[in-house]
PyMOL Python script that loads the backbone (N, CA, C, O; Angstrom):
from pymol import cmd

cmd.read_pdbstr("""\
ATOM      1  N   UNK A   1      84.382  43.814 -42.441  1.00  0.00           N
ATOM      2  CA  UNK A   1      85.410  44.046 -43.430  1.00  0.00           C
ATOM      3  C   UNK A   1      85.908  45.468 -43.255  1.00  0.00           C
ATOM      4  O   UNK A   1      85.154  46.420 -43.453  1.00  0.00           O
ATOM      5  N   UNK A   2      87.144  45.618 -42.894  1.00  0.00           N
ATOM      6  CA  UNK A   2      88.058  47.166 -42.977  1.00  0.00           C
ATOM      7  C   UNK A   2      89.129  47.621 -44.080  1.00  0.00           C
ATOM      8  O   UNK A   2      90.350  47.474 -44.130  1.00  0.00           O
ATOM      9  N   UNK A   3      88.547  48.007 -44.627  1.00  0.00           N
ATOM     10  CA  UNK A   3      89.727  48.538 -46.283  1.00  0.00           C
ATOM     11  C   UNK A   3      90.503  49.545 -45.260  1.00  0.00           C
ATOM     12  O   UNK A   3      89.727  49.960 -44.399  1.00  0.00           O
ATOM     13  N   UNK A   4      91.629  49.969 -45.148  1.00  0.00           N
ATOM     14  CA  UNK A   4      92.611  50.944 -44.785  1.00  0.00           C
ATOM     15  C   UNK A   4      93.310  51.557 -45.934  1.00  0.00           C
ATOM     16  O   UNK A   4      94.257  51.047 -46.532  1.00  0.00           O
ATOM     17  N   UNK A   5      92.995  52.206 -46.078  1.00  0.00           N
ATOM     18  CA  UNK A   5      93.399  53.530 -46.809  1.00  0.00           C
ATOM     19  C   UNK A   5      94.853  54.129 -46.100  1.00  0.00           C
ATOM     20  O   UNK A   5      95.217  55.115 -46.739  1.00  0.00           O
ATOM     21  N   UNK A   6      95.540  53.895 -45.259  1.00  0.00           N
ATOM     22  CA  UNK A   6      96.519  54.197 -44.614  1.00  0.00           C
ATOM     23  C   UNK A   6      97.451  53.193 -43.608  1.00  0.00           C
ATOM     24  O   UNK A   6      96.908  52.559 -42.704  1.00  0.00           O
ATOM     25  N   UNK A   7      98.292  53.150 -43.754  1.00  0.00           N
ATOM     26  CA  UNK A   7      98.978  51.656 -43.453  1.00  0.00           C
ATOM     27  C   UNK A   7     100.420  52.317 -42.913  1.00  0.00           C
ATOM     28  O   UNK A   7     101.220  51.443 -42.581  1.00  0.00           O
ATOM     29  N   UNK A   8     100.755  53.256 -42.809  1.00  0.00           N
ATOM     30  CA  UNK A   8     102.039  53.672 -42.028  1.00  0.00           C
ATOM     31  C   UNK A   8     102.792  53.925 -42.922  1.00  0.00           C
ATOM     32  O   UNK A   8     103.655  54.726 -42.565  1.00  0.00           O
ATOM     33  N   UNK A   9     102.928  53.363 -44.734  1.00  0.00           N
ATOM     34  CA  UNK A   9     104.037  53.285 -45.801  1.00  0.00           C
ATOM     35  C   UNK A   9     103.439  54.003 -46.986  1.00  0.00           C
ATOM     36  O   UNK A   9     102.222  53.919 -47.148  1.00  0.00           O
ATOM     37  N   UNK A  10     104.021  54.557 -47.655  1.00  0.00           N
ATOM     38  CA  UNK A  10     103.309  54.944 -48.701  1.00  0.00           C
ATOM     39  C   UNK A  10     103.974  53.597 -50.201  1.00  0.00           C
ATOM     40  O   UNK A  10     105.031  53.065 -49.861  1.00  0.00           O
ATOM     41  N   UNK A  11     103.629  53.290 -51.126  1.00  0.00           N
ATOM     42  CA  UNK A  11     104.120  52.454 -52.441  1.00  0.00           C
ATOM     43  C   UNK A  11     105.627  53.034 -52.619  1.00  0.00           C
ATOM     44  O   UNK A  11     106.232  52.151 -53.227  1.00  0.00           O
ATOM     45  N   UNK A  12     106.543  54.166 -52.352  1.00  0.00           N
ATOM     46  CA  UNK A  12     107.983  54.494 -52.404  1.00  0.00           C
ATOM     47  C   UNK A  12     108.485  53.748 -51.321  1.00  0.00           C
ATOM     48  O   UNK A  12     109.712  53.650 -51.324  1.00  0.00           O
ATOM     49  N   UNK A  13     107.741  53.050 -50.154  1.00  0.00           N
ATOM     50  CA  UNK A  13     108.345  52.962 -49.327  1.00  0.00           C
ATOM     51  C   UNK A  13     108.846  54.080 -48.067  1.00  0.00           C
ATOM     52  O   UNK A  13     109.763  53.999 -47.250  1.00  0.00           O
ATOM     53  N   UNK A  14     107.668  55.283 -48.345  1.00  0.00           N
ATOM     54  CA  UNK A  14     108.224  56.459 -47.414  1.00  0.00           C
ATOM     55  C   UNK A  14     107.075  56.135 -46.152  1.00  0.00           C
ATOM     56  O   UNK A  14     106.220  55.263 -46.309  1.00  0.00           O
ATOM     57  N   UNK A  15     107.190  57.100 -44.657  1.00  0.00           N
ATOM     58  CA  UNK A  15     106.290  57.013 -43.670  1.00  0.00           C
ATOM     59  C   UNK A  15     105.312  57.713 -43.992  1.00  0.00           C
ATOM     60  O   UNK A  15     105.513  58.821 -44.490  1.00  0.00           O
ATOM     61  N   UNK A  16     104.168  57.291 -43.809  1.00  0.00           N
ATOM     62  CA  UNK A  16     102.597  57.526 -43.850  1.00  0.00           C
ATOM     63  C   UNK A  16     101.830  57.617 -42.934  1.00  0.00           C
ATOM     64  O   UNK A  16     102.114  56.718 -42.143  1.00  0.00           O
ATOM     65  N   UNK A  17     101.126  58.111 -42.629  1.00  0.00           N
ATOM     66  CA  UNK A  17      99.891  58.108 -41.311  1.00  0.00           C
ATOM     67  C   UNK A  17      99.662  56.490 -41.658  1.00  0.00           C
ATOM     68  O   UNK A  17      99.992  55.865 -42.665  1.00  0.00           O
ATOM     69  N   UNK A  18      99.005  56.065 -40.501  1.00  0.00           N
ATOM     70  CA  UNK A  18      98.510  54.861 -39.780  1.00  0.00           C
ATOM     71  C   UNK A  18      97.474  54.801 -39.573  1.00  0.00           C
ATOM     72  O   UNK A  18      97.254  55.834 -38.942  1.00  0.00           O
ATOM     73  N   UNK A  19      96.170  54.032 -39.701  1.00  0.00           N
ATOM     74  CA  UNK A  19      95.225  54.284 -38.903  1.00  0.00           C
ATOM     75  C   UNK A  19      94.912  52.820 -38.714  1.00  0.00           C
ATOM     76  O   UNK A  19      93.723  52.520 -38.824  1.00  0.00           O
ATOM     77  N   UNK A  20      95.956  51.654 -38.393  1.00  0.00           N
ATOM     78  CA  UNK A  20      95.183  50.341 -38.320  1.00  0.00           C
ATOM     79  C   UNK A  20      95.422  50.215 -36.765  1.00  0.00           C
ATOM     80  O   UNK A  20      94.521  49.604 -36.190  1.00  0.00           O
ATOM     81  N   UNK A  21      96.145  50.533 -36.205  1.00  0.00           N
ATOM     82  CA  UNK A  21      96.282  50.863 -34.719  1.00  0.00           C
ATOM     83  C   UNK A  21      96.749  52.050 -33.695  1.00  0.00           C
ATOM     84  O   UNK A  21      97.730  52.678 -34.094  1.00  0.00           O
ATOM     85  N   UNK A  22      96.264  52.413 -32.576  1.00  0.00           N
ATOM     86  CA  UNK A  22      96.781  53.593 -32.018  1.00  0.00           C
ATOM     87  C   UNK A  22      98.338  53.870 -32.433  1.00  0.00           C
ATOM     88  O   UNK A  22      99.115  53.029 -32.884  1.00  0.00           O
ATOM     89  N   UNK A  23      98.583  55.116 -32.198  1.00  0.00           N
ATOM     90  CA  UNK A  23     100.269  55.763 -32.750  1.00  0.00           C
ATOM     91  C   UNK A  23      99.436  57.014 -32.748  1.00  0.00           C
ATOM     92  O   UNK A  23      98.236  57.290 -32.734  1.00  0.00           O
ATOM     93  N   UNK A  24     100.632  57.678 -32.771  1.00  0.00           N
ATOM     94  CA  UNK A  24     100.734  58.798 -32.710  1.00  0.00           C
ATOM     95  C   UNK A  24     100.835  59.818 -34.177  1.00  0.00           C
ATOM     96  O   UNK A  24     100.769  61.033 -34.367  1.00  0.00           O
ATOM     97  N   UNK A  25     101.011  58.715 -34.987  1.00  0.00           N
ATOM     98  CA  UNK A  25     100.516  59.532 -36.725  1.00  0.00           C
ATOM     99  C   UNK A  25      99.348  58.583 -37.112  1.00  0.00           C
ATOM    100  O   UNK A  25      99.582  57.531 -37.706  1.00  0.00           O
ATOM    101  N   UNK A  26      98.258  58.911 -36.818  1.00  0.00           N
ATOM    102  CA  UNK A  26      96.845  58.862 -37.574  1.00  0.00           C
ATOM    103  C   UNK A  26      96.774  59.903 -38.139  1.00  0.00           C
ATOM    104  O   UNK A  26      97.334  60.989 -37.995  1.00  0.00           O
ATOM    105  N   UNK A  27      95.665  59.315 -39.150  1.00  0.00           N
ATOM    106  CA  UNK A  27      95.157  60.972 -40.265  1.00  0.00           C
ATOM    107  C   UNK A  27      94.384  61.196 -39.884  1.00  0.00           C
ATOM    108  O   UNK A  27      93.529  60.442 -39.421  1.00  0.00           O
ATOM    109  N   UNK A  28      94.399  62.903 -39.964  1.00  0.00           N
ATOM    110  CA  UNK A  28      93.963  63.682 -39.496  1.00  0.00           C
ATOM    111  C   UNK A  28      92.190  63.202 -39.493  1.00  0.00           C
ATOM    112  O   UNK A  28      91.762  62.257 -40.158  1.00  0.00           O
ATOM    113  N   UNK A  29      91.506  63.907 -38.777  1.00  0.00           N
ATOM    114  CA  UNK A  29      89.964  63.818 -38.543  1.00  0.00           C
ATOM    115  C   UNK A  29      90.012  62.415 -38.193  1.00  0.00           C
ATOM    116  O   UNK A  29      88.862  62.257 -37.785  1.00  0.00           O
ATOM    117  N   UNK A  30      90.590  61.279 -38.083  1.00  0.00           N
ATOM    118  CA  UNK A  30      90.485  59.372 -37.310  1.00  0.00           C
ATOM    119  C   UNK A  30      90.007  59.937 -36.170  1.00  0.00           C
ATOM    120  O   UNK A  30      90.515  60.869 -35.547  1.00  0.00           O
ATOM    121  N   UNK A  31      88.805  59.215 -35.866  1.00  0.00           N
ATOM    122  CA  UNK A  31      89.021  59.190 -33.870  1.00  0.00           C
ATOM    123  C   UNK A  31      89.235  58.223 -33.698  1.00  0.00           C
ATOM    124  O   UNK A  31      89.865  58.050 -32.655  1.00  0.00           O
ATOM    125  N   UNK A  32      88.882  56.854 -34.576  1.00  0.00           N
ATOM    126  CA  UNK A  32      89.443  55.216 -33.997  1.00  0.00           C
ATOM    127  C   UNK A  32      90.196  54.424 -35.205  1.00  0.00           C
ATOM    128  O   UNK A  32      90.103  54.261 -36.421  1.00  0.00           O
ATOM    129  N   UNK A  33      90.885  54.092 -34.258  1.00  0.00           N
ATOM    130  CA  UNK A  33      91.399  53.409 -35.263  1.00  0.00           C
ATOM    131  C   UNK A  33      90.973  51.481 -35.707  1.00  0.00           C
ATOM    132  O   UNK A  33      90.332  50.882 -34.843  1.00  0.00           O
ATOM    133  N   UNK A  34      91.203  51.017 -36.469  1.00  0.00           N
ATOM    134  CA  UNK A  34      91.120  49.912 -36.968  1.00  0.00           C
ATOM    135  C   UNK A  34      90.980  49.097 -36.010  1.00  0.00           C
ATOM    136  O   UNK A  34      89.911  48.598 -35.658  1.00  0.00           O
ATOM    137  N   UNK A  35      92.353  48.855 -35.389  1.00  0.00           N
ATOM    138  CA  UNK A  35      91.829  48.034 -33.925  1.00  0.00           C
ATOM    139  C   UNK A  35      91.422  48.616 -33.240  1.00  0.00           C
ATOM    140  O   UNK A  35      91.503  47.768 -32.351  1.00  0.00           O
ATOM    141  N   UNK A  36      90.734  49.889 -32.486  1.00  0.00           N
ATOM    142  CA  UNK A  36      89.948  50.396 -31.447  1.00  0.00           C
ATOM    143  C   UNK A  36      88.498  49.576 -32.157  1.00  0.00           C
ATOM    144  O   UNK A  36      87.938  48.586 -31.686  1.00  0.00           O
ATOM    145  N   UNK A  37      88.238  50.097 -33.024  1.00  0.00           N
ATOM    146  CA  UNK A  37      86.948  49.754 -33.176  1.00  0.00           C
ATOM    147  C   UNK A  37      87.094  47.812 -33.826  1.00  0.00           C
ATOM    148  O   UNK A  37      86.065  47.469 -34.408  1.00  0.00           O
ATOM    149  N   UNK A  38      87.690  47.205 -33.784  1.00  0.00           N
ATOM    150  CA  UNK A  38      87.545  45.508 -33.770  1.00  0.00           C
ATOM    151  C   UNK A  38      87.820  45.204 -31.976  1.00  0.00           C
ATOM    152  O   UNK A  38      87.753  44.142 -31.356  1.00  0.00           O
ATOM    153  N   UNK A  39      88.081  46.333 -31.588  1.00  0.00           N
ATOM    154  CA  UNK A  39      87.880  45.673 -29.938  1.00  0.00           C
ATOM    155  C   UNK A  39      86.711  46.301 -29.377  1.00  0.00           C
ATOM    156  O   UNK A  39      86.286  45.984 -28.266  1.00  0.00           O
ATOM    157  N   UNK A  40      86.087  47.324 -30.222  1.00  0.00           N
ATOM    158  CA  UNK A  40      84.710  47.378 -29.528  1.00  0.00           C
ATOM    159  C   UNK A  40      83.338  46.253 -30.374  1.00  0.00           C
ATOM    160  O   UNK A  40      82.316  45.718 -29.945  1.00  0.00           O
ATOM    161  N   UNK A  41      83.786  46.286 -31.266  1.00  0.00           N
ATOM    162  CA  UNK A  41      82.590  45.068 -32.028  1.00  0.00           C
ATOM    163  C   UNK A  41      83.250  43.686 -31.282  1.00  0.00           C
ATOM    164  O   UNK A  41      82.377  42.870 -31.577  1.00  0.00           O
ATOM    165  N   UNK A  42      83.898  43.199 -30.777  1.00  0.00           N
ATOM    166  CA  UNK A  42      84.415  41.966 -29.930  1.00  0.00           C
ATOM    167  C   UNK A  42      83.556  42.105 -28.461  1.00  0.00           C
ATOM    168  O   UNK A  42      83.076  41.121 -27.897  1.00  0.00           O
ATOM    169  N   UNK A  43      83.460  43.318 -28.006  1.00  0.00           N
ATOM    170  CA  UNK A  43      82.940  43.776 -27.055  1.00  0.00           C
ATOM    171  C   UNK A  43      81.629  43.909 -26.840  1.00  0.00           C
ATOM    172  O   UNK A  43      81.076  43.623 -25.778  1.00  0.00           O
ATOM    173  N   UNK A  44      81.058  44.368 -27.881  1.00  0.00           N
ATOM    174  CA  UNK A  44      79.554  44.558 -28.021  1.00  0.00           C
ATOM    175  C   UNK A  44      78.985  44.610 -29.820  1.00  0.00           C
ATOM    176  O   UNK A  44      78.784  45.581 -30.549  1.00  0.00           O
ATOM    177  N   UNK A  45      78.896  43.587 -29.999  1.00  0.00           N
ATOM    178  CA  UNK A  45      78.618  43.360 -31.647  1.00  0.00           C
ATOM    179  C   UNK A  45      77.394  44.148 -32.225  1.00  0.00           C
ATOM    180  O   UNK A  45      77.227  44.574 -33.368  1.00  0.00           O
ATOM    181  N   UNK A  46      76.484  44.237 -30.987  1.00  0.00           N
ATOM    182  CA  UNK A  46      75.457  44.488 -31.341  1.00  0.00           C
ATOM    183  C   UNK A  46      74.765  46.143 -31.952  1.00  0.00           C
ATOM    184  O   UNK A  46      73.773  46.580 -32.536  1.00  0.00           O
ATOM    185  N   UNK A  47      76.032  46.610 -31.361  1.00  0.00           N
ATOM    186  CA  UNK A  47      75.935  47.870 -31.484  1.00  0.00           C
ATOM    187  C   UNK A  47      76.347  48.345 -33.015  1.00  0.00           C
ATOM    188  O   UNK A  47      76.341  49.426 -33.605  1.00  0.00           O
ATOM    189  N   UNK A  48      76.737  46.878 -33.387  1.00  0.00           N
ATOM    190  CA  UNK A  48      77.897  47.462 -34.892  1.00  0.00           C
ATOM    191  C   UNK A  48      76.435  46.511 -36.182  1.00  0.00           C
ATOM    192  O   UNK A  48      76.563  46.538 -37.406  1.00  0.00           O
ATOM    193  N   UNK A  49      75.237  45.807 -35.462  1.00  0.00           N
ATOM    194  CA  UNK A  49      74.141  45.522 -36.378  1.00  0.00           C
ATOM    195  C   UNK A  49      73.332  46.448 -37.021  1.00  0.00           C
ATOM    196  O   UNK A  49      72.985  47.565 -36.638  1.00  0.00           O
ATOM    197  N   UNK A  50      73.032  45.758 -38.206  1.00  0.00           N
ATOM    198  CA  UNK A  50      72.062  46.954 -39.036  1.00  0.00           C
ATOM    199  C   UNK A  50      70.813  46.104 -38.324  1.00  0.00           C
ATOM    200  O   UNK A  50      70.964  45.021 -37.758  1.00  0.00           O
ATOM    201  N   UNK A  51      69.780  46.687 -38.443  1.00  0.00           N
ATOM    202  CA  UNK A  51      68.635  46.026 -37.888  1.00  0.00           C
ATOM    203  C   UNK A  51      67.624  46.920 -38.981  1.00  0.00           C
ATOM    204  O   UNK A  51      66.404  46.755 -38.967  1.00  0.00           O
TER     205      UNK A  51
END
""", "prot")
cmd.dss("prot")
cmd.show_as("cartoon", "prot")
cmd.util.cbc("prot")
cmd.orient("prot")
């Protein structure tokens, strides 16, 4: 489950940082974004288990 806190729009309808896929306006301190990291748990799930 990924809540995003940042979606490109703000509720006026103005531009917002992004962080559900690479671009070039992520907020600040992101190193991955939303889809980076659903293509690394696709990739290796195991790494994303609590054990």
């Amino acid at each position: 489950m990924y809540e995003a806190e940042k979606v490109g729009i703000t509720a006026t309808g103005e531009a917002d940082y992004n962080e559900l896929y690479p671009n070039d306006n992520k907020p600040p301190g992101t190193e991955k974004t939303c889809l980076e990291l659903y293509q690394e748990f696709r990739n290796n799930s195991d790494e994303f288990l609590l054990v």
